[in-house]
C-alpha positions in Angstrom: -16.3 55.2 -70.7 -12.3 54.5 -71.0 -10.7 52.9 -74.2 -8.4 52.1 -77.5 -7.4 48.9 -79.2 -9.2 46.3 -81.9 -12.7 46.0 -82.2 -16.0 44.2 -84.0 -15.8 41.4 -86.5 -17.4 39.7 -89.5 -17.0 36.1 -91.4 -18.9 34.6 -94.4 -16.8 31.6 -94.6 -14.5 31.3 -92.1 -13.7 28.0 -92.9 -11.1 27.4 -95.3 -10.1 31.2 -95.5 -8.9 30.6 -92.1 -7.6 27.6 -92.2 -5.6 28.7 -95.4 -4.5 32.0 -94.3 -2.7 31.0 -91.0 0.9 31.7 -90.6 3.5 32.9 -87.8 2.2 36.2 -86.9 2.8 39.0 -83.6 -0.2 41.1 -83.3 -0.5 43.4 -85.9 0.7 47.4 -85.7 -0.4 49.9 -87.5 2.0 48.6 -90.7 -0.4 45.2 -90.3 -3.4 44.1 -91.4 -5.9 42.0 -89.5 -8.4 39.1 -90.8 -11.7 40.3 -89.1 -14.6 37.1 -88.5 -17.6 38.2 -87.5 -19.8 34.8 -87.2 -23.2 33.3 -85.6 -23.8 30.1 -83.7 -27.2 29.2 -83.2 -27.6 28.2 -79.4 -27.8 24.6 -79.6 -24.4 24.6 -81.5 -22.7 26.7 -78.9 -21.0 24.1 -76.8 -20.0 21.8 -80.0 -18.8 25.3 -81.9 -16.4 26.0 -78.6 -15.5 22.1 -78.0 -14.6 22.2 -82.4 -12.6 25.4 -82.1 -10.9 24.4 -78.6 -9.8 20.9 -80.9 -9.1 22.5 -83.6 -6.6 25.4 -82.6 -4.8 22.4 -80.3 -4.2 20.7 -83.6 -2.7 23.8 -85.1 -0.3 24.6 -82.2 0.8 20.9 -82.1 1.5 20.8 -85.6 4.0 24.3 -85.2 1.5 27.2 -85.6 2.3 30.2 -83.8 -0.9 32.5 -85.4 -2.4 34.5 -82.4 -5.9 34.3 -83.1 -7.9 36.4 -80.8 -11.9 35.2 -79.7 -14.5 38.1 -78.4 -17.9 37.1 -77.1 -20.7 39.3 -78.1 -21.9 41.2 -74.7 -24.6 43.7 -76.6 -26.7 43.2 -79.5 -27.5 39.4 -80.6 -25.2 37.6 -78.4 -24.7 34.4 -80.5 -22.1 36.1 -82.7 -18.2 35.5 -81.4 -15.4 37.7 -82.9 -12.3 36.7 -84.5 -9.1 38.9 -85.4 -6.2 37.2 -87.2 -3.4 39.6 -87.4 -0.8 39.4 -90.1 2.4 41.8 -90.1 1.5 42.9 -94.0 -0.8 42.1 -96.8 1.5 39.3 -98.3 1.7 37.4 -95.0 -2.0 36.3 -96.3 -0.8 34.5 -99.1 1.3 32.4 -97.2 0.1 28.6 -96.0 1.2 26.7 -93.4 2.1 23.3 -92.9 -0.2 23.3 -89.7 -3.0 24.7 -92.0 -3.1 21.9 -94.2 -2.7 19.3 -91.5 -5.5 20.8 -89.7 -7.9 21.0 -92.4 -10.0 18.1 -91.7 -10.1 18.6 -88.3 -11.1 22.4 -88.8 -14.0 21.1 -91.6 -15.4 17.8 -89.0 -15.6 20.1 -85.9 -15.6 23.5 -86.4 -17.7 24.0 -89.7 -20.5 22.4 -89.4 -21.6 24.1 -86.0 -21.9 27.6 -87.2 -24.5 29.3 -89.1 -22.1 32.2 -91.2 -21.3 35.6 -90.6 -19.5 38.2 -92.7 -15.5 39.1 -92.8 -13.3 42.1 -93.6 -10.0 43.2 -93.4 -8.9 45.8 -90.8 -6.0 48.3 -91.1 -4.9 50.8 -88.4 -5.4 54.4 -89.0 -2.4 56.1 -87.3 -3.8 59.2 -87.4 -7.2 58.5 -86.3 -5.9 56.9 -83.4 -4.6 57.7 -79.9 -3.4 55.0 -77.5 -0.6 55.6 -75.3 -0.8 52.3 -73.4 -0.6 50.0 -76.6 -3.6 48.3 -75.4 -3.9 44.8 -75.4 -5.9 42.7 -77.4 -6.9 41.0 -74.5 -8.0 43.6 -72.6 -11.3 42.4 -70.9 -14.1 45.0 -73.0 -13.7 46.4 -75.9 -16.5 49.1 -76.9 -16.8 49.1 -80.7 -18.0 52.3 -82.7 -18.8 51.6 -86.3 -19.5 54.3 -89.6 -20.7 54.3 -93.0 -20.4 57.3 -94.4 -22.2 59.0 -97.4 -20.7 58.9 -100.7 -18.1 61.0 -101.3 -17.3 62.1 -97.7 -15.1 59.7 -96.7 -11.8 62.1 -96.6 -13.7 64.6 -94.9 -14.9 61.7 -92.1 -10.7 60.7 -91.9 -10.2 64.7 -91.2 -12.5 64.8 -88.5 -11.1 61.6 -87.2 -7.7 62.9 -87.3 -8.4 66.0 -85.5 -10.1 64.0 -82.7 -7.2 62.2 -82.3 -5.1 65.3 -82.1 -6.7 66.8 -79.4 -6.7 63.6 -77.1 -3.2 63.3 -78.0 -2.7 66.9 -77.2 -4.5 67.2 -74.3 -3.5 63.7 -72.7 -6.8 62.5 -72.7 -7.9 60.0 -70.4 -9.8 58.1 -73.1 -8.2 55.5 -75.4 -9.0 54.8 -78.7 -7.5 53.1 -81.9 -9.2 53.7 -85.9 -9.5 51.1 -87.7 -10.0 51.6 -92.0 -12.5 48.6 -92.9 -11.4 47.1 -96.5 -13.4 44.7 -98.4 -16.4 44.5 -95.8 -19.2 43.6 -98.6 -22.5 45.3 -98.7 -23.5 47.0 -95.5 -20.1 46.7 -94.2 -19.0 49.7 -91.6 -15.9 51.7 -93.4 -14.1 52.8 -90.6 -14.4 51.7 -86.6 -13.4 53.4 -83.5 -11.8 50.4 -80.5 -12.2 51.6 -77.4 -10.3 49.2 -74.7 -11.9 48.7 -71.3 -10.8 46.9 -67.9 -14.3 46.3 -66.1 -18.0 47.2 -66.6 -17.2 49.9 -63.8 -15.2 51.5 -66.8 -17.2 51.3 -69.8 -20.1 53.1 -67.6 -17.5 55.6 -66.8 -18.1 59.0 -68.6 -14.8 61.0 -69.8 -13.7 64.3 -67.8 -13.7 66.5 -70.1 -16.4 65.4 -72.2 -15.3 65.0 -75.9 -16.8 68.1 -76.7 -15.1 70.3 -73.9 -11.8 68.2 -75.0 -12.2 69.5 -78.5 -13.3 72.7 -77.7 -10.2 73.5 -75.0 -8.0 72.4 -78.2 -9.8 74.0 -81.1 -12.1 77.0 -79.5 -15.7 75.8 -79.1 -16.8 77.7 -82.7 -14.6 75.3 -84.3 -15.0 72.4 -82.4 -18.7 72.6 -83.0 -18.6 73.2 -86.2 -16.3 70.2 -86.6 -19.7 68.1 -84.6 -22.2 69.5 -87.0 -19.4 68.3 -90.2 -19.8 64.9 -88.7 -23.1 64.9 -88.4 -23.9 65.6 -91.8 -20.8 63.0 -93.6 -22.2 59.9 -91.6 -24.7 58.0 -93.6 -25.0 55.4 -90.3 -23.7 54.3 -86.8 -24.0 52.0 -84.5 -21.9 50.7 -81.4 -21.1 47.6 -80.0 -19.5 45.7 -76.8 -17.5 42.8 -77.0 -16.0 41.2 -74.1 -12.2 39.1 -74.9 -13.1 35.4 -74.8 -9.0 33.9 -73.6 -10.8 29.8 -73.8 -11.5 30.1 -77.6 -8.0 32.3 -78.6 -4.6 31.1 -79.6 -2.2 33.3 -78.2 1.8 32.4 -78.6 3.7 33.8 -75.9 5.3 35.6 -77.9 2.1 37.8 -78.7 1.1 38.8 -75.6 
């Protein structure tokens, strides 16, 4: 599996927090911060969720907007949850409205709203160190492959100093994997902390496996004695993880051409 850039989503009420939070934005850096909706649509709604947003981001870019908003599907998992990433170039960008926002609001609360079931949200910020991506991946690159970590109390730095030497060692080595970290803020309850975006062109590449593995990558770097003990440190700082694949969904984004 090839990859790097962006990665899984979460919404509670991505409603009016999205409507209110759009302004002129490029795609964030790692000096940005992205709105992250993770939200379900119960089958039946599906078509009237898509034909909503489809209406309702045409309102927006008639009315001025220039937000890229980029739309995943869910490939893996339950596959009635889409993804959405707002990226804002810094924290007080948020607190900005727009006059498209407010025009749009009633359109965004008759079509959009009432056809999905919730979610959860967060707010992503790039880890620098913990990432590795040479190609500045797209966000619309086709697949993304999503790892996501809680870790146990207390061993978070330790987690962002195993995730910084990993990152190292690509870098250093030129590996042929991508990757990008992501710091998860203000999740809620159950929330990952921290997620690993792994970018992907085809199916062909996700099933690809890495040569060298990541262990003989880290072990060519570090010696294998301290590139396994740097494993069995992982192993015992993460409290849970779990992996996703999303696949970029270009009908339901908004993407200025400026963004892409």
């Amino acid at each position: 599996m090839k990859t790097s850039r962006i990665p899984k989503l979460m919404i509670m009420v991505l409603g009016l927090m999205l409507v209110c939070g759009l302004v002129a934005a490029q795609a964030a850096d790692s000096g940005g911060v992205i709105r992250d909706y993770d939200i379900i649509v119960p089958p039946p709604q599906d078509h009237a969720f898509r034909e909503g947003m489809k209406h309702w981001e045409k309102c927006m870019r008639d009315h001025g907007s220039s937000q890229a908003i980029y739309a995943y599907d869910a490939e893996t998992g339950d596959q009635s949850r889409y993804a959405f990433l707002v990226p804002h170039a810094s924290w007080a960008e948020i607190d900005q409205h727009t006059a498209a926002g407010k025009a749009c609001r009633d359109t965004f609360v008759r079509s959009v709203l009432p056809h999905f079931a919730g979610g959860v949200s967060a707010i992503l910020q790039v880890n620098g160190k913990a990432t590795y991506d040479p190609d500045n991946a797209s966000p619309t690159t086709p697949l993304w492959w999503v790892s996501e970590y809680r870790i146990k109390p207390g061993k978070y730095h330790e987690f962002l100093g195993i995730a910084h030497a990993f990152a190292a060692a690509a870098a250093k080595t030129g590996w042929e994997v991508h990757f990008t970290g992501y710091e998860v803020m203000g999740g809620g309850k159950g929330s990952p902390q921290f997620l690993l975006a792994f970018p992907n062109k085809s199916w062909a590449e996700v099933g690809m496996k890495p040569n060298p593995s990541t262990r003989k990558m880290m072990g060519g770097v570090y010696g294998k004695a301290a590139a396994a003990a740097l494993f069995h440190k992982l192993f015992h700082v993460i409290r849970d993880q779990w992996s996703s694949i999303w696949s970029y969904d270009k009908e339901l984004s908004s993407v200025p051409a400026k963004a892409q």
